[in-house]
N, C-alpha and C positions, 0 to 999 in steps of 0.2 A: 504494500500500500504506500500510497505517495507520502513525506510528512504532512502533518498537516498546515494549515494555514489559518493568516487573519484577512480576510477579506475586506474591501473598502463600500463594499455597498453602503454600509450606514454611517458615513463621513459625514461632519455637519460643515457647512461654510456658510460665508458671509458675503455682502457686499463690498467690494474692494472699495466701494466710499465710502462705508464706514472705519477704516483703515489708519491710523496717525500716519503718517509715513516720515520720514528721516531725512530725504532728499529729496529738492522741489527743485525749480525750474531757476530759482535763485542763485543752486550749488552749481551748476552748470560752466563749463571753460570753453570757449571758442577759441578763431582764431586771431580776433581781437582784446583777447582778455588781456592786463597785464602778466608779461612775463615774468614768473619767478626767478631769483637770483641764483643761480646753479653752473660751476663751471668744473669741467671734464675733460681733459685731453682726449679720451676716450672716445668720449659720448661726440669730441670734433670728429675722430673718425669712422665711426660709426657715420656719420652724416655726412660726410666723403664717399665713403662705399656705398650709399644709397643713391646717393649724387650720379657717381659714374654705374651704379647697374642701371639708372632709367634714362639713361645718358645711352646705354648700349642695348636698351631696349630688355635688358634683363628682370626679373620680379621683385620685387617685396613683400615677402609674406610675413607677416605680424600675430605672432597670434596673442590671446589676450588674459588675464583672470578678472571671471567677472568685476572685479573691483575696479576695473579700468573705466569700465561705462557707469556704475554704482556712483563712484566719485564723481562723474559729472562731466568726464572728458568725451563723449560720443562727439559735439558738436564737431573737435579737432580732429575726430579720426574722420570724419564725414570730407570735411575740408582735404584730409591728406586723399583722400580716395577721388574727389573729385578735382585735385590737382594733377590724378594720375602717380603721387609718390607709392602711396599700398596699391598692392595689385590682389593682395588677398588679406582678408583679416580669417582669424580662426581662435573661438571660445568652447567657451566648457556651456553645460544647459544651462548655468546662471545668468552668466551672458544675456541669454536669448530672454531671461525673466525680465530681468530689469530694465534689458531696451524696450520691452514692450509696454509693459508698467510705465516705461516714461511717453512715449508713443501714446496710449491708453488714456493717462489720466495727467500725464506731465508732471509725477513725481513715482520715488518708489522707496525700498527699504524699509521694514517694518521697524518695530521693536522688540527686535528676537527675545531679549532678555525677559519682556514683559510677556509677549504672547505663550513662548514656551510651556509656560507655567501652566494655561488654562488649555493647552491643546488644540487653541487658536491658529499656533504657528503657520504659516503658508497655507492655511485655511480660502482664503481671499478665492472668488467664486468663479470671477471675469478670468484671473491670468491662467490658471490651467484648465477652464473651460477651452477660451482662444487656442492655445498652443496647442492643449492635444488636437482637439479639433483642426486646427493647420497640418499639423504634421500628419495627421491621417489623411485627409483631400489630399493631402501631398504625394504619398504615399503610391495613392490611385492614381495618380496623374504624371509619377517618377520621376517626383523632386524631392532633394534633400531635405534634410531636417534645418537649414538657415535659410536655401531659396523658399521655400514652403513658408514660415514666417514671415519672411520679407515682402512674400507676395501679397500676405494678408493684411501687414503693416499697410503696403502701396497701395493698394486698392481698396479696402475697407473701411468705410465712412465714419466709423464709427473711431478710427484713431485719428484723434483732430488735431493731432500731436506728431505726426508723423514726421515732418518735416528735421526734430530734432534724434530722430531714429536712426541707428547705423545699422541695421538690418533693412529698413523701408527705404532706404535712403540707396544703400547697396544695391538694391535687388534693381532701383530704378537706373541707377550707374551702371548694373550689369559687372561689379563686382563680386567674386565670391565671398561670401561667409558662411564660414562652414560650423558646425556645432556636435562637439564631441564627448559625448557624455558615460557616467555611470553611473548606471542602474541604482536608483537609492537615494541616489545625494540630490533629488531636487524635486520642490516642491509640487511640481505637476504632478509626481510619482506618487502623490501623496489621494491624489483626487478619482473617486469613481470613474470618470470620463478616461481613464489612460489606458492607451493600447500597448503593452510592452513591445508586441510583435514590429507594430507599426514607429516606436521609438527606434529600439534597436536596427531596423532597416534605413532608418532614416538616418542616423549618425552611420551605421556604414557607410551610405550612399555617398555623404560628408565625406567621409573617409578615403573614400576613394578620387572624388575631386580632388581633397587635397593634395592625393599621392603625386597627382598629375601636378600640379603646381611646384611639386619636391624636386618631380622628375625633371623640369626647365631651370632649374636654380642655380646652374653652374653659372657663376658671373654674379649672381644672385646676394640678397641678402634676407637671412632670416632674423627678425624680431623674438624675444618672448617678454611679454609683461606681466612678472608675478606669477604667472604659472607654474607652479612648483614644483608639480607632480606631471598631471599630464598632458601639460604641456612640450618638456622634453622626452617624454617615452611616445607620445603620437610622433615626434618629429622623429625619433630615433627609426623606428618602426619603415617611417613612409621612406628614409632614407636609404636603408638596408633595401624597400622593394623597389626604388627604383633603380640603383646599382645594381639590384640583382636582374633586373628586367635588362641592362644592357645601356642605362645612361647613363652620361658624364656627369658625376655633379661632385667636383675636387674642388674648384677652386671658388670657396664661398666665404662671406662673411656672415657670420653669429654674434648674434649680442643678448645678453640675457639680463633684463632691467629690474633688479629688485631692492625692497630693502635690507635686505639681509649681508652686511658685510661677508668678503670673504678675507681671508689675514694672509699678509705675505704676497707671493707668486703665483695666483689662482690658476697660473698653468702648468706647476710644477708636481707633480703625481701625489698623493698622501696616501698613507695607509689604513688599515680597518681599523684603528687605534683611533683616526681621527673622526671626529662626527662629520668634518664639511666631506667626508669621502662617501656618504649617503644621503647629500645635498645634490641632488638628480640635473638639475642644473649645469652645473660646476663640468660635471662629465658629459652628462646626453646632449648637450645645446655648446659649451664654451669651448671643449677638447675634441670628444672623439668625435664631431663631425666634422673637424679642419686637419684632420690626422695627416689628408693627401694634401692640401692645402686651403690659402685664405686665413684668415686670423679670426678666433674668437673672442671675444669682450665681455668680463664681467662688471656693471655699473650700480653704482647704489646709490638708492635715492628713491624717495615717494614720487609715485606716478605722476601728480599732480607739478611735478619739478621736472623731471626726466622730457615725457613727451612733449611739452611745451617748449622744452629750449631745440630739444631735438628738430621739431619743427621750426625751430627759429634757425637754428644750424645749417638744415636743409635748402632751406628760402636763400639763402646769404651764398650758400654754395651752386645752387641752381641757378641764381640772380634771376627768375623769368616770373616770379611773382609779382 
């Protein structure tokens, strides 16, 4: 017999305007915000390398932790994509929550601390109604788990907010964003309406965009923001299949943006003595994909500093802005 289970049929929710929410349309950073103060020899070349891949027609691929869009930066990555600087962003399903949330109702992020308690948490009625519902029509129609959102941002009357969406925004740019999740960790998962079948195919289908975007990267630069986990095990993964399928991708730049210092020579090997040697990061994203070539970059610093000058970096080095 199977084990047994707790079933979601009798899940209570709520209206998502009945909601406090954390982050409104106030916390938000463009690409007219002021710049934060943040200097990086690094993070200059980093923004060199991006200069000369879209210079050579090569990608940017970015990918993200949801805290990137939570904090309030979507407006700038909308900007870098319709500059043409990202050629691909790539999140986890939180991601996908909180652009919509902002999309939806033009603010998001609960009070986890508070709702927990009463078993409210990600209760909210509209965002994993939306999503699964997306991802399913998606599904039947063989779009990914981010195109499928995106379409329903763009099109759908009811997000009067879309404008500040980098999913709705993407999908209309014809950018990828792709959404790579697991099972458990998000609150859609939590609601009656979920299709596991229908998720899981959907973040494949993700998955497999992305490979192809991995596969073109040679000249390329890969992003990761905050991603801790799996952000460099998707990238490691998509890397192995496309060298195993027969493409060149040696000579790349990596940069892995977080706040977590690394000490010393972050390119210099440690041992299983050391904790940063099971900092995923460190090795799946800054080393072992530059092994054949390319330099990788470890940079610290809150998101809120990082992408902003980054993007200032870029402009000064493009000059076409």
């Amino acid at each position: 017999m199977p084990y047994p289970t707790l079933e979601l049929d009798g899940i209570h929710t709520y209206p998502i305007k009945d909601r406090r929410n954390l982050v409104t349309g106030k916390d938000l950073i463009g690409p007219d915000s002021p710049c934060p103060p943040f200097e990086s020899a690094d993070l200059a070349q980093v923004a060199r390398a991006i200069a000369q891949a879209r210079r050579a027609g090569r990608p940017v691929l970015c990918m993200l932790g949801a805290h990137v869009i939570k904090c309030g930066l979507g407006p700038l990555l909308i900007e870098l994509m319709r500059r043409g600087i990202f050629t691909h962003l790539a999140t986890n399903g939180a991601g996908s929550i909180h652009d919509t949330e902002l999309a939806l109702i033009g603010e998001t992020s609960e009070d986890v601390a508070d709702s927990i308690e009463t078993g409210s948490f990600g209760m909210a009625e509209e965002t994993s109604a939306l999503i699964n519902g997306a991802v399913q029509a998606g599904q039947r129609a063989g779009l990914g788990y981010g195109e499928a959102v995106g379409q329903m941002i763009a099109t759908d009357p009811r997000f009067a907010h879309r404008d500040i969406s980098v999913f709705g925004q993407a999908y209309l740019l014809r950018v990828p964003v792709t959404v790579h999740i697991c099972i458990g960790t998000d609150i859609i998962h939590q609601h009656p309406s979920v299709d596991f079948a229908a998720l899981g195919w959907a973040s494949g289908q993700d998955f497999k965009v992305y490979c192809k975007t991995v596969s073109e990267l040679e000249g390329g630069v890969f992003l990761n923001f905050g991603s801790a986990v799996l952000g460099p095990e998707v990238f490691l993964k998509a890397l192995s299949i496309a060298r195993n399928l027969g493409y060149t991708v040696s000579h790349i730049t990596t940069a892995n943006l977080d706040i977590l210092p690394l000490k010393g020579d972050y390119h210099a090997k440690v041992g299983y003595d050391n904790p940063e040697y099971y900092y995923r990061p460190r090795k799946n994203i800054v080393n072992r994909p530059t092994s054949l070539g390319g330099q990788g970059f470890h940079i610290t610093g809150d998101h809120v500093q990082t992408l902003p000058n980054l993007y200032r970096l870029v402009r000064q080095e493009l000059g076409t802005f």
